[in-house]
N, CA, C and O atoms as a GROMACS GRO file, in nm:
protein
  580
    1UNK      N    1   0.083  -0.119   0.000
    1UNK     CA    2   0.000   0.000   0.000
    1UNK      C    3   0.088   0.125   0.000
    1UNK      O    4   0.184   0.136   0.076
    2UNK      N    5   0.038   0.252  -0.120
    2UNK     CA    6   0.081   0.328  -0.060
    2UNK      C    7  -0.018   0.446  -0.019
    2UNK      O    8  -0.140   0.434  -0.032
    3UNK      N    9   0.047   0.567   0.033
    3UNK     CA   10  -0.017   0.684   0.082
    3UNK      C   11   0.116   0.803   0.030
    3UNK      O   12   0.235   0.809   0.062
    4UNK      N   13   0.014   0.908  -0.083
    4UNK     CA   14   0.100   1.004  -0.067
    4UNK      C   15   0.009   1.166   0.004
    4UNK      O   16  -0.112   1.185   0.001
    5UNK      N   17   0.091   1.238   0.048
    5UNK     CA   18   0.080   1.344   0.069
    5UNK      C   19   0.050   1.504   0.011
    5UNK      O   20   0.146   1.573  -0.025
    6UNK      N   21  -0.056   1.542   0.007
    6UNK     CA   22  -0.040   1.731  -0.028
    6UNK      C   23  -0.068   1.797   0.098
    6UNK      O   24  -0.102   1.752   0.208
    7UNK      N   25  -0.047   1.905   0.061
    7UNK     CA   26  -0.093   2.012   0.155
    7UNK      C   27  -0.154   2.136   0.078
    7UNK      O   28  -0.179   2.139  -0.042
    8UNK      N   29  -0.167   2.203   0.140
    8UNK     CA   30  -0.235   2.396   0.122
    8UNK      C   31  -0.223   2.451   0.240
    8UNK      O   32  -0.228   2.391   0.348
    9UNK      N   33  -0.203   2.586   0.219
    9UNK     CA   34  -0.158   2.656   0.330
    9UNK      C   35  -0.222   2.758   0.257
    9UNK      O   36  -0.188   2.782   0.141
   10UNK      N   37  -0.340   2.837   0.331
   10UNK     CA   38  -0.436   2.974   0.226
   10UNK      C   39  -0.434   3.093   0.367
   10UNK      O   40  -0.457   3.086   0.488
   11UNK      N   41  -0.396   3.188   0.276
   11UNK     CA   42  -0.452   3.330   0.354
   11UNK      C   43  -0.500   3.462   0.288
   11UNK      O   44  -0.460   3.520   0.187
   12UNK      N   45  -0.606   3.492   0.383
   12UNK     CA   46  -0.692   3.573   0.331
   12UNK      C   47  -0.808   3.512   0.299
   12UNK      O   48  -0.824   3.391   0.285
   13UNK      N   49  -0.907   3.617   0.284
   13UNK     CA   50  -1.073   3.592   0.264
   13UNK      C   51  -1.142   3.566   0.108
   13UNK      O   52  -1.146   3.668   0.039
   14UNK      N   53  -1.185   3.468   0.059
   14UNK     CA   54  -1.271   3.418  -0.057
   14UNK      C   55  -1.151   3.442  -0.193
   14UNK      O   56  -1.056   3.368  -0.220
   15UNK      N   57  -1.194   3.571  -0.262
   15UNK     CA   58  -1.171   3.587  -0.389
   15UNK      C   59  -0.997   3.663  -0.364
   15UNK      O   60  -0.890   3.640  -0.420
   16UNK      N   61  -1.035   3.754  -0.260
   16UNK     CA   62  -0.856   3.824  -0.228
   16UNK      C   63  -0.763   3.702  -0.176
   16UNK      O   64  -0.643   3.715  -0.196
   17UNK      N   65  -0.801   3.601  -0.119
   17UNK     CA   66  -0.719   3.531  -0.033
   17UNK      C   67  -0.642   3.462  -0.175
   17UNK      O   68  -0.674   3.462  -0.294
   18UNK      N   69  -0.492   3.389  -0.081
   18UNK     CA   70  -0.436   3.326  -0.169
   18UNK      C   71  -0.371   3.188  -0.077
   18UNK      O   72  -0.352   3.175   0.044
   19UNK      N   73  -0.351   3.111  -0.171
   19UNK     CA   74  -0.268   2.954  -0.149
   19UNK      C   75  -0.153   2.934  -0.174
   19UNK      O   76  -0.088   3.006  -0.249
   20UNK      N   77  -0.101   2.815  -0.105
   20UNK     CA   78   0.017   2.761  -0.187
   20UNK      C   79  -0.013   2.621  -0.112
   20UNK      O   80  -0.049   2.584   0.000
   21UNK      N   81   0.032   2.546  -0.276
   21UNK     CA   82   0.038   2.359  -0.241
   21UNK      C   83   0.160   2.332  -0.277
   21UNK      O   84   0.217   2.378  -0.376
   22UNK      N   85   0.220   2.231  -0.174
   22UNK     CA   86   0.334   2.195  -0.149
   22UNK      C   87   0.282   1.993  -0.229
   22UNK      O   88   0.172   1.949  -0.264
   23UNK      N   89   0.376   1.949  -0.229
   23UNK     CA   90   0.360   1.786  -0.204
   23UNK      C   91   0.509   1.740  -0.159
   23UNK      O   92   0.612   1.793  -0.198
   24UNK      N   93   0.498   1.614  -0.057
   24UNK     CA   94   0.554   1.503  -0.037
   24UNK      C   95   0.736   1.536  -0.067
   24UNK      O   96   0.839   1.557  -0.003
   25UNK      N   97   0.682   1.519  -0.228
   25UNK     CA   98   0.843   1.521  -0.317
   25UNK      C   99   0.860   1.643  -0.318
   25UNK      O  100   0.982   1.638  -0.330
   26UNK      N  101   0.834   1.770  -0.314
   26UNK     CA  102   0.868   1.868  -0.316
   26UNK      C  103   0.838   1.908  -0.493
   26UNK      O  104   0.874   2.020  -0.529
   27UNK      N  105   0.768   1.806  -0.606
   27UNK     CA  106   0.735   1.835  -0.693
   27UNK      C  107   0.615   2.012  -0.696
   27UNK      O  108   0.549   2.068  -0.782
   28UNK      N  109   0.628   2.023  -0.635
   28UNK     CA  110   0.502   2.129  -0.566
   28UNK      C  111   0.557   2.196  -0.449
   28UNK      O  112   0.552   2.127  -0.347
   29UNK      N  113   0.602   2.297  -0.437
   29UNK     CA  114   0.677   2.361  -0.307
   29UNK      C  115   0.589   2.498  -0.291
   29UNK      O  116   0.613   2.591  -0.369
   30UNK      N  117   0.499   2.510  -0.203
   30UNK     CA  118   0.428   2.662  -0.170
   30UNK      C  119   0.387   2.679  -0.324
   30UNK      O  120   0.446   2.785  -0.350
   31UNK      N  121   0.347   2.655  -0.397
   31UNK     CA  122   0.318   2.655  -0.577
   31UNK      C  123   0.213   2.734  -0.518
   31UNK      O  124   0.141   2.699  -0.424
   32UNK      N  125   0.208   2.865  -0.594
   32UNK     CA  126   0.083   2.975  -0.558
   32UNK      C  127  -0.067   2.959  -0.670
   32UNK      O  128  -0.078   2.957  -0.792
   33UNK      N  129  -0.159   2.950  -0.566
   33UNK     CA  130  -0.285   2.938  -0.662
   33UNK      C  131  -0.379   3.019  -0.593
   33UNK      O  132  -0.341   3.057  -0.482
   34UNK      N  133  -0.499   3.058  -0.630
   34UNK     CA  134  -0.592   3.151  -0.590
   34UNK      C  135  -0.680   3.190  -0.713
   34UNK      O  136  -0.655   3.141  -0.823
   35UNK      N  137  -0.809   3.299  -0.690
   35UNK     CA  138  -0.923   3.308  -0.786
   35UNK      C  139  -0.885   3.342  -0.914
   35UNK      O  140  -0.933   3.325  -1.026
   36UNK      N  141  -0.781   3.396  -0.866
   36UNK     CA  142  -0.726   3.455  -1.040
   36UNK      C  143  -0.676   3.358  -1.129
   36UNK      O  144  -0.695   3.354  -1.251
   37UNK      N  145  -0.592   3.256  -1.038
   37UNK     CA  146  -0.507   3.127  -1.116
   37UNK      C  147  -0.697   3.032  -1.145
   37UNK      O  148  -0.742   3.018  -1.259
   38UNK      N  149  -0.756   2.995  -1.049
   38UNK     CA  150  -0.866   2.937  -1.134
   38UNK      C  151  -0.993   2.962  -1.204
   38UNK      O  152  -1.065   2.882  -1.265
   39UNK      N  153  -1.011   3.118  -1.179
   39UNK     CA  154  -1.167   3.162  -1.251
   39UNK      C  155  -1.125   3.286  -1.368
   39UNK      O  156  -1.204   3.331  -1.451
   40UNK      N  157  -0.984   3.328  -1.353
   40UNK     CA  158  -0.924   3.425  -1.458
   40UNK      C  159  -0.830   3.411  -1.496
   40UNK      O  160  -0.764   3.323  -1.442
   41UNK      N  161  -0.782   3.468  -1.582
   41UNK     CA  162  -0.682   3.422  -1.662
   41UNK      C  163  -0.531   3.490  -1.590
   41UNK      O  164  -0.450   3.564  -1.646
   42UNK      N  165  -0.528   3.442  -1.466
   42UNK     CA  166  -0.393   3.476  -1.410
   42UNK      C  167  -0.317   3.294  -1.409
   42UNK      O  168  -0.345   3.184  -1.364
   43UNK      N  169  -0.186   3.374  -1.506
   43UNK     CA  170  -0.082   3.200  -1.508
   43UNK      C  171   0.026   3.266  -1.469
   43UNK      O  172   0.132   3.293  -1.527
   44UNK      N  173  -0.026   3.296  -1.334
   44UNK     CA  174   0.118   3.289  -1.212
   44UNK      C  175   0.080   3.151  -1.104
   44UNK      O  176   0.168   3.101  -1.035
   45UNK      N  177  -0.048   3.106  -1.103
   45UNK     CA  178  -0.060   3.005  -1.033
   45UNK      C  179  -0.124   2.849  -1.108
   45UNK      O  180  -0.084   2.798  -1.212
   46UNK      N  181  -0.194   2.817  -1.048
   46UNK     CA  182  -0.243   2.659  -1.061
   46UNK      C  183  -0.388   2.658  -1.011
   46UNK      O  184  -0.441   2.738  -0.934
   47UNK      N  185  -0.434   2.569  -1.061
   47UNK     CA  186  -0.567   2.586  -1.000
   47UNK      C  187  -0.628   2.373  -0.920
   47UNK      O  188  -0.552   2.279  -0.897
   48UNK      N  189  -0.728   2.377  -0.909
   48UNK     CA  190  -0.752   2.243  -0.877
   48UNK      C  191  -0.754   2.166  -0.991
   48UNK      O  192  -0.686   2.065  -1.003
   49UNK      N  193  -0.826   2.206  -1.071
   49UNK     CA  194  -0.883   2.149  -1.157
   49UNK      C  195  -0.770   2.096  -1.316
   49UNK      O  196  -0.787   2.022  -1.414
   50UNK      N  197  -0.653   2.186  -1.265
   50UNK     CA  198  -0.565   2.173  -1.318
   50UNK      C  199  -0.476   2.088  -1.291
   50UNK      O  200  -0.397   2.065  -1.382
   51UNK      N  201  -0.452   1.996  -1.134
   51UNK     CA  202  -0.382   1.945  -1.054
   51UNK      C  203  -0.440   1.877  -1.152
   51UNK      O  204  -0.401   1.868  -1.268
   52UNK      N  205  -0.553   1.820  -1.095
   52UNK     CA  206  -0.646   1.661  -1.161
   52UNK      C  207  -0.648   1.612  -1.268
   52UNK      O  208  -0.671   1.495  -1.298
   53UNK      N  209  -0.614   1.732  -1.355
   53UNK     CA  210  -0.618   1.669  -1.509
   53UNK      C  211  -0.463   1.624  -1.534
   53UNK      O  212  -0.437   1.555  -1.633
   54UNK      N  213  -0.366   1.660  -1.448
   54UNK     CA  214  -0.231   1.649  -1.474
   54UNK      C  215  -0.230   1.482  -1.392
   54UNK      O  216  -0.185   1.383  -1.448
   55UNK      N  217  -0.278   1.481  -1.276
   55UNK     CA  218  -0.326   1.336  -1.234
   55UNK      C  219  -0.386   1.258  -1.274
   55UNK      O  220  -0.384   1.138  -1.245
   56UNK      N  221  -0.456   1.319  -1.353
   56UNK     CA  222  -0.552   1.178  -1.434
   56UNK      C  223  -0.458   1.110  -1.528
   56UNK      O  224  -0.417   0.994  -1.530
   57UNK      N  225  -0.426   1.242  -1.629
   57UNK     CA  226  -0.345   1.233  -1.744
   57UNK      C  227  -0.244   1.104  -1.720
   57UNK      O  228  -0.250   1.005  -1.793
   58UNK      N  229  -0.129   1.118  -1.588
   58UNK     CA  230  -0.045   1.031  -1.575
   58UNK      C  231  -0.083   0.939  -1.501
   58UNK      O  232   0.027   0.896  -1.468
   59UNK      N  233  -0.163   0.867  -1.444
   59UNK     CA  234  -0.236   0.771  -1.392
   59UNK      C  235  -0.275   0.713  -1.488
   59UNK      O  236  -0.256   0.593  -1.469
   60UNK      N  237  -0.352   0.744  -1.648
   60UNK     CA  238  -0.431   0.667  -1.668
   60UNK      C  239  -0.340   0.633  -1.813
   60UNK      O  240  -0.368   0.542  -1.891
   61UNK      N  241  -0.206   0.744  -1.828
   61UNK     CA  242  -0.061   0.692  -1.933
   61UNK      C  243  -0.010   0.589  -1.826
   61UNK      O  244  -0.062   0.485  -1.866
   62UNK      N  245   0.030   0.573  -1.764
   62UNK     CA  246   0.098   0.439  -1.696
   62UNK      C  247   0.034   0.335  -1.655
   62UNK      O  248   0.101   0.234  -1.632
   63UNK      N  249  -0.087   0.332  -1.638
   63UNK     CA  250  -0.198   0.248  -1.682
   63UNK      C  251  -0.218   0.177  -1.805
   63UNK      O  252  -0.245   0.058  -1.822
   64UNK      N  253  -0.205   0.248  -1.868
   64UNK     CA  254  -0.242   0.234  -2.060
   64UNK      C  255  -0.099   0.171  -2.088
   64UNK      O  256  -0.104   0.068  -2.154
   65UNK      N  257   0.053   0.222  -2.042
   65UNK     CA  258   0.149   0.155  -2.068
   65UNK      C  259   0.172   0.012  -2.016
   65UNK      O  260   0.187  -0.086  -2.089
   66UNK      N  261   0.173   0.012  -1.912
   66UNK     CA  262   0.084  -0.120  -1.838
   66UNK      C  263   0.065  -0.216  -1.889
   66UNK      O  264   0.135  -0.314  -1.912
   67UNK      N  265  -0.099  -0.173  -1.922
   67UNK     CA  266  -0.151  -0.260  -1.996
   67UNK      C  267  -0.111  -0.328  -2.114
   67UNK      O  268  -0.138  -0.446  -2.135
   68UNK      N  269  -0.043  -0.250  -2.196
   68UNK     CA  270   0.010  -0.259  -2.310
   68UNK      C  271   0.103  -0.392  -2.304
   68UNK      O  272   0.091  -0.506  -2.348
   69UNK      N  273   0.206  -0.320  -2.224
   69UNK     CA  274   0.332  -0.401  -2.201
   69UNK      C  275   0.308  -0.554  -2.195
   69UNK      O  276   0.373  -0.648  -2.241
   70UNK      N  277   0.112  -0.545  -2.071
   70UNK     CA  278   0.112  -0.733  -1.995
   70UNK      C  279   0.038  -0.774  -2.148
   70UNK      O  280   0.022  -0.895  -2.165
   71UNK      N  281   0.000  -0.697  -2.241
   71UNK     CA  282  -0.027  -0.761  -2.368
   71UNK      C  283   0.046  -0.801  -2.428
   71UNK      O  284   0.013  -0.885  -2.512
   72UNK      N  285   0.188  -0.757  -2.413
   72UNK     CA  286   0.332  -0.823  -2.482
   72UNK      C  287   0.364  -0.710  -2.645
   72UNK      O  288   0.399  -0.739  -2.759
   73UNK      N  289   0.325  -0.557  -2.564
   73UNK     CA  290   0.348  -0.478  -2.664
   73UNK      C  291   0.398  -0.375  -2.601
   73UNK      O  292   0.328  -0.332  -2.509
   74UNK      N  293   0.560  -0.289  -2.633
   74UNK     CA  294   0.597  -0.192  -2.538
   74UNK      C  295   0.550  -0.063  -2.663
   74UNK      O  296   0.540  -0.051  -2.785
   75UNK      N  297   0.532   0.020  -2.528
   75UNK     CA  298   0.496   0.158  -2.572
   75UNK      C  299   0.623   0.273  -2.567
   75UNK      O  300   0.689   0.313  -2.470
   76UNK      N  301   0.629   0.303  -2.688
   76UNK     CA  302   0.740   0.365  -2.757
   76UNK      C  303   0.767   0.492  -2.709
   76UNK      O  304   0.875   0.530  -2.665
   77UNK      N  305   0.640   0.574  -2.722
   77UNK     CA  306   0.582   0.704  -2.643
   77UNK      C  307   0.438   0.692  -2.648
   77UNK      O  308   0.380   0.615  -2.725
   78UNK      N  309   0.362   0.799  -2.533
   78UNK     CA  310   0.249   0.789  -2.474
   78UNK      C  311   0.300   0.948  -2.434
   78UNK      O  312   0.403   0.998  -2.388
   79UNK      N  313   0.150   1.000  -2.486
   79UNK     CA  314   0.110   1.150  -2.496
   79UNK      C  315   0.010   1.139  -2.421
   79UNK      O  316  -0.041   1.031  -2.450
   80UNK      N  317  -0.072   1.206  -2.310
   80UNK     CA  318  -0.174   1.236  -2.314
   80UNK      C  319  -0.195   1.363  -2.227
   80UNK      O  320  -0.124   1.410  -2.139
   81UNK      N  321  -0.338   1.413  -2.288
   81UNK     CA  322  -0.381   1.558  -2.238
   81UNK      C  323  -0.557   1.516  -2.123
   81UNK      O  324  -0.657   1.445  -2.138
   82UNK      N  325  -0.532   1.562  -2.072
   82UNK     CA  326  -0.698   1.588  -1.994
   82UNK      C  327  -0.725   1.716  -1.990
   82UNK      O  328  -0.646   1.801  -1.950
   83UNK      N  329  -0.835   1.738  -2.031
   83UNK     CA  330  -0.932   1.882  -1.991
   83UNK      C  331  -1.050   1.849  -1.919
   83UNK      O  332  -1.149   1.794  -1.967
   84UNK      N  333  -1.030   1.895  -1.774
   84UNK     CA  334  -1.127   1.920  -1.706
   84UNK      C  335  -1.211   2.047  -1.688
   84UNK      O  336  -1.178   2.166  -1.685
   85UNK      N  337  -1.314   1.995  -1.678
   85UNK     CA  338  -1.433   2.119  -1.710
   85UNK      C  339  -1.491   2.156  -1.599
   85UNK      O  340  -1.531   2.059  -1.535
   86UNK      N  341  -1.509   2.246  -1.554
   86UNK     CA  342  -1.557   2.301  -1.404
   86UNK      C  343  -1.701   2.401  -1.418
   86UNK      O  344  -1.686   2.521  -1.437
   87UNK      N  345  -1.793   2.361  -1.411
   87UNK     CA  346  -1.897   2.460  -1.461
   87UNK      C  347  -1.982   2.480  -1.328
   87UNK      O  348  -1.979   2.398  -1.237
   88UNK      N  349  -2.061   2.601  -1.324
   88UNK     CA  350  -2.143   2.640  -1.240
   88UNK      C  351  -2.260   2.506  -1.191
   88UNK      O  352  -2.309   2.437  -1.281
   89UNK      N  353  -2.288   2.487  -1.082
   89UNK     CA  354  -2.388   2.416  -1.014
   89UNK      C  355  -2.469   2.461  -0.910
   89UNK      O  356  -2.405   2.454  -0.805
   90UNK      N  357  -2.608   2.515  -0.887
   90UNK     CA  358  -2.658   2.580  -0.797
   90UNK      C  359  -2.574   2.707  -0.785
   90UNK      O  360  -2.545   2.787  -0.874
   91UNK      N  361  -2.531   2.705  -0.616
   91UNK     CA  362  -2.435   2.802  -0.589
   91UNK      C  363  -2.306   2.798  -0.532
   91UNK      O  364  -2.234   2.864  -0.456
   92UNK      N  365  -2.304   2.658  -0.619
   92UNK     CA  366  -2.102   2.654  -0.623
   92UNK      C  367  -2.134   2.539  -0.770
   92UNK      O  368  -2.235   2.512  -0.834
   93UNK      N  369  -2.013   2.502  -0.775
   93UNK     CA  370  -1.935   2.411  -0.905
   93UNK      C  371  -1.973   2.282  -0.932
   93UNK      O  372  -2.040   2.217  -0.851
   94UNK      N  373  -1.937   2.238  -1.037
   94UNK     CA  374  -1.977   2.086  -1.060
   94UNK      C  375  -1.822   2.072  -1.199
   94UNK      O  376  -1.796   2.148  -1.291
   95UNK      N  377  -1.776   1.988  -1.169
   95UNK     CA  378  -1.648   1.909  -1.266
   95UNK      C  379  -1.786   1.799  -1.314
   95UNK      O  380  -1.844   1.705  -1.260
   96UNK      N  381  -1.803   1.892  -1.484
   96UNK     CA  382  -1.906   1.727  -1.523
   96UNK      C  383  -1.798   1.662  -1.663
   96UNK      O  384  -1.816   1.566  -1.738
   97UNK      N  385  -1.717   1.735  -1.655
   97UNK     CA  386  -1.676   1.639  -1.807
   97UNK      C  387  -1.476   1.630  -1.761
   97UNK      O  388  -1.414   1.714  -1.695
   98UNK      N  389  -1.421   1.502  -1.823
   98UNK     CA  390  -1.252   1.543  -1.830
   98UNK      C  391  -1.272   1.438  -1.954
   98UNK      O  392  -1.328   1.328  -1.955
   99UNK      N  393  -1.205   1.513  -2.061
   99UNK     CA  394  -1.139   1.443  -2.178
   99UNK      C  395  -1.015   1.426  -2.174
   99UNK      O  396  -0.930   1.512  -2.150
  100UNK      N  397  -0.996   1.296  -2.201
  100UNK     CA  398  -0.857   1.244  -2.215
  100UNK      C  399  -0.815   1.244  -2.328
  100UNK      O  400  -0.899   1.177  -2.387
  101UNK      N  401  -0.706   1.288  -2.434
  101UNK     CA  402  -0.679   1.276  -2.516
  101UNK      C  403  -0.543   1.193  -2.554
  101UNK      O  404  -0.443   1.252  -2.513
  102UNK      N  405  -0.508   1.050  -2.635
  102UNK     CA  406  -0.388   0.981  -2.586
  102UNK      C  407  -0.368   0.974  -2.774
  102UNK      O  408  -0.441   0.971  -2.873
  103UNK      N  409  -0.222   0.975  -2.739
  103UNK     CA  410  -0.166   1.019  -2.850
  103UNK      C  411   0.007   0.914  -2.832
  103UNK      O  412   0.120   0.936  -2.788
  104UNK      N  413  -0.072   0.793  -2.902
  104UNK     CA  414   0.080   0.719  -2.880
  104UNK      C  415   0.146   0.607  -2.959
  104UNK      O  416   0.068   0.538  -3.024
  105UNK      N  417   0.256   0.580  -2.966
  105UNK     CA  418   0.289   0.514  -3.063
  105UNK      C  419   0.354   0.341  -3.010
  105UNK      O  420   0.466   0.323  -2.965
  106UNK      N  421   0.265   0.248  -3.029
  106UNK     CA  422   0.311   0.121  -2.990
  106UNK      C  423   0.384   0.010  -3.121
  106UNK      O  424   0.341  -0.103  -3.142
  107UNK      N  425   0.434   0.039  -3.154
  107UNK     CA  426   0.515  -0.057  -3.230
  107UNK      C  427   0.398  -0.210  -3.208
  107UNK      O  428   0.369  -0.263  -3.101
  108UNK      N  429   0.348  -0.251  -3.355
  108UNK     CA  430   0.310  -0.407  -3.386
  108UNK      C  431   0.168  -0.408  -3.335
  108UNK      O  432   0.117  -0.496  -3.406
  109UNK      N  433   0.071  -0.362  -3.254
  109UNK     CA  434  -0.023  -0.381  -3.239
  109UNK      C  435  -0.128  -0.346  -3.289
  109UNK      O  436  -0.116  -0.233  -3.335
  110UNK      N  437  -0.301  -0.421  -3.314
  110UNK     CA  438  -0.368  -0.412  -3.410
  110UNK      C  439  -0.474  -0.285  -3.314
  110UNK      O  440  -0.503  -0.288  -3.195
  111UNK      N  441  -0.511  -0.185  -3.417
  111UNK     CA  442  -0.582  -0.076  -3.415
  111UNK      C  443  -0.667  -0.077  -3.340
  111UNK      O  444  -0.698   0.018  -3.267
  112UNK      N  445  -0.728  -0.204  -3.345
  112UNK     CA  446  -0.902  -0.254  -3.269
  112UNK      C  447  -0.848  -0.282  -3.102
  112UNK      O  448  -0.907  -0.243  -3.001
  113UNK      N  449  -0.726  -0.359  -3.108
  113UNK     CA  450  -0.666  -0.430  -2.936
  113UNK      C  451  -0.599  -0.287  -2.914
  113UNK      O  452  -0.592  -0.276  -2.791
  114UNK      N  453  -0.551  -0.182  -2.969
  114UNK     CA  454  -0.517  -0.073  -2.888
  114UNK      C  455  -0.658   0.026  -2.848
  114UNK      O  456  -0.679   0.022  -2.727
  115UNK      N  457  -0.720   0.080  -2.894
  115UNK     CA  458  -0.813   0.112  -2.854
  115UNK      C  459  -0.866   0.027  -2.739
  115UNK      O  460  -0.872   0.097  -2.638
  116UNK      N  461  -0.910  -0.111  -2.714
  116UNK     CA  462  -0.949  -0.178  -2.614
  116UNK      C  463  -0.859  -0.133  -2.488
  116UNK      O  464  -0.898  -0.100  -2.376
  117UNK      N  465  -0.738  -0.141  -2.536
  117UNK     CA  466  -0.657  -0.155  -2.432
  117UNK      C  467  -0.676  -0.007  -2.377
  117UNK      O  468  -0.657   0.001  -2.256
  118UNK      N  469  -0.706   0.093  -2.430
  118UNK     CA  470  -0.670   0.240  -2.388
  118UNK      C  471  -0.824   0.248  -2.306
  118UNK      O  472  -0.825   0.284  -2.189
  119UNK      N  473  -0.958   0.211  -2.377
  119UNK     CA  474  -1.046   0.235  -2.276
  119UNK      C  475  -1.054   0.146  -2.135
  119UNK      O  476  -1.090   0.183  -2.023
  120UNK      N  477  -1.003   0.009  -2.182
  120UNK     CA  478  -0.991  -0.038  -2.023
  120UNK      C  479  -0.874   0.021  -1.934
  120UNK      O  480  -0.885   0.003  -1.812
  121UNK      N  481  -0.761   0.092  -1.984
  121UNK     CA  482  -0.689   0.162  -1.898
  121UNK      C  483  -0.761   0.304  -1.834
  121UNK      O  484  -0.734   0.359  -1.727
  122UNK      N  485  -0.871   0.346  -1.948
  122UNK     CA  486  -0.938   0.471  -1.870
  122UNK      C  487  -1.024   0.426  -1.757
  122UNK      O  488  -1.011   0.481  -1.647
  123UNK      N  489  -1.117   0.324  -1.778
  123UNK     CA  490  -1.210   0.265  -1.690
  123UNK      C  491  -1.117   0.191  -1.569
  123UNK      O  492  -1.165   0.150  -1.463
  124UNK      N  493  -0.981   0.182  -1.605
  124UNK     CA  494  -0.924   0.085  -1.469
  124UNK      C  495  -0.834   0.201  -1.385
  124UNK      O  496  -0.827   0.195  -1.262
  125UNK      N  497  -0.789   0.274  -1.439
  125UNK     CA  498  -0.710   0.335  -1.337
  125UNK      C  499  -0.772   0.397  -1.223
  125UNK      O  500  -0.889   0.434  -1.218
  126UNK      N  501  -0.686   0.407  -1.133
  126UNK     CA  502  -0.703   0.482  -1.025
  126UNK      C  503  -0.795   0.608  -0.993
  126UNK      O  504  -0.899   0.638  -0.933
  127UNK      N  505  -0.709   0.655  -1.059
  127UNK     CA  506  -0.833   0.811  -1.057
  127UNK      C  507  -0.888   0.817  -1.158
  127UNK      O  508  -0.895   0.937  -1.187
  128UNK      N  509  -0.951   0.732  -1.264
  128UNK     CA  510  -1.056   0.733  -1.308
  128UNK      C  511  -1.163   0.693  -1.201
  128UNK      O  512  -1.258   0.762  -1.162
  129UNK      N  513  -1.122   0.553  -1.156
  129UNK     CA  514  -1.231   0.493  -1.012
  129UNK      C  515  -1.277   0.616  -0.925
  129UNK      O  516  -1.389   0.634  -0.876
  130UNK      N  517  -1.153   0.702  -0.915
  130UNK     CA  518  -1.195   0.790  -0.796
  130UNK      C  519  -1.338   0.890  -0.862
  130UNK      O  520  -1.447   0.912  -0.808
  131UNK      N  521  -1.296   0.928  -0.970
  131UNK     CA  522  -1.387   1.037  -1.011
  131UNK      C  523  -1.483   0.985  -1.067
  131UNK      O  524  -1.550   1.046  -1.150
  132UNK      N  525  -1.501   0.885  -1.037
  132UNK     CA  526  -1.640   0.778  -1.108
  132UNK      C  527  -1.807   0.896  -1.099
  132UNK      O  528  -1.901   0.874  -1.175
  133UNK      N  529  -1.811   1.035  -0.973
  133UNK     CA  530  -1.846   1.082  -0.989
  133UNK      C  531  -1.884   1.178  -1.106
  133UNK      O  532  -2.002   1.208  -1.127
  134UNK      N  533  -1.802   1.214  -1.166
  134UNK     CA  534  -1.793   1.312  -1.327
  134UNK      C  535  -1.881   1.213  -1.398
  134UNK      O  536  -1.878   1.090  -1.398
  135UNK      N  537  -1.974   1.315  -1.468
  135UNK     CA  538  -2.104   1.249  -1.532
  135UNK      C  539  -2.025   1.219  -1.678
  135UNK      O  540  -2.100   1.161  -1.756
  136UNK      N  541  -1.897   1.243  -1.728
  136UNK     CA  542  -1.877   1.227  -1.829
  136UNK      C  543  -1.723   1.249  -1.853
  136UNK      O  544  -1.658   1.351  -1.830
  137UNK      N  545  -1.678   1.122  -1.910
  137UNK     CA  546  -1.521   1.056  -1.904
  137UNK      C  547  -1.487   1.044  -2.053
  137UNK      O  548  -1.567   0.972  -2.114
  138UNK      N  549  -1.366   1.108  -2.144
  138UNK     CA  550  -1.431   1.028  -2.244
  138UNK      C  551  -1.255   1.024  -2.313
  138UNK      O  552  -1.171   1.107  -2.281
  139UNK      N  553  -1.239   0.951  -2.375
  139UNK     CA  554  -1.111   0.935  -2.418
  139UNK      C  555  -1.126   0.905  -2.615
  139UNK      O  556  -1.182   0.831  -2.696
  140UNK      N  557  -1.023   1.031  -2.606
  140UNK     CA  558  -1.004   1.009  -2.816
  140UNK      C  559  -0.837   0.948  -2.780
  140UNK      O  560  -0.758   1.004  -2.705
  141UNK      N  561  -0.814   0.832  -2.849
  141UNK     CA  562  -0.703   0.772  -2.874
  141UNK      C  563  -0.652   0.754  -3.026
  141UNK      O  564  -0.724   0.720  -3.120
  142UNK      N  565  -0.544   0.776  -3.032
  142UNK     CA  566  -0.500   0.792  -3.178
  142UNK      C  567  -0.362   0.687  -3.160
  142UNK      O  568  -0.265   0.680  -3.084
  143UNK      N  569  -0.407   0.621  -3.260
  143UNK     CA  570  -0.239   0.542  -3.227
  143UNK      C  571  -0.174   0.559  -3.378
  143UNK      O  572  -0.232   0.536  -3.484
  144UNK      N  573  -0.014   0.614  -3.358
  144UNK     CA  574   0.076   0.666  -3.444
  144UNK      C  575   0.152   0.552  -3.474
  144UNK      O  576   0.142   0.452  -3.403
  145UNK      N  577   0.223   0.555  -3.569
  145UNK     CA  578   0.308   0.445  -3.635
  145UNK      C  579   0.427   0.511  -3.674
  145UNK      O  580   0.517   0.449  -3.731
   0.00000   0.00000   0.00000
């Protein structure tokens, strides 16, 4: 088993206040985020929704490589993008959609068994399970030669 670690450390009130997330590895040290980094177009920070798609993204590429590999096919390179969508709900938010987009090149395998393999890596990984909440998951896979 493992267990990893984040943090946040926020000061100040609602829209003025600001953050910083640290993690574990120090991949993330005080990393500054706040309303501007997620509801405007300030890219001095990070936002949540931005963490998750960078987590999905590599959770569900090392998954997909994975899989590949216990099929007896190595993956050459593996691209992928997530866009998570954060839209208004009542009177706060709702994340209803993350597209995965995988973009990769496996040497020898047939078109129909990579695709299989890429949606059961979306449906098996980790934080796909977790966000089983999001009304809508959806993965375009392109496999390059």
């Amino acid at each position: 088993m493992t267990e990893k670690t984040a943090s946040v450390h926020w000061e100040g009130q609602g829209k003025q206040g600001q953050g910083q997330i640290s993690t574990e590895t120090d991949a993330l040290k005080d990393y500054p985020y706040g309303f501007g980094s997620r509801f405007e177009d300030d890219r001095k920070g990070t936002n949540p929704e931005e963490l998750l798609g960078a987590a999905h993204a590599a959770c569900f590429t090392m998954a997909f490589s994975f899989a590949c590999d216990k099929a007896g096919y190595a993956t050459e390179q593996v691209d992928t993008q997530a866009k998570v969508r954060l839209v208004p709900d009542g009177d706060g938010f709702v994340i209803d959609r993350i597209t995965l987009t995988l973009d990769a090149k496996v040497p020898g395998i047939d078109p129909g068994q990579f695709q299989q393999i890429a949606e059961a890596a979306k449906r098996g990984c980790p934080l796909s399970k977790a966000l089983a909440s999001v009304a809508e998951i959806t993965l375009a896979a392109t496999l390059r030669n």
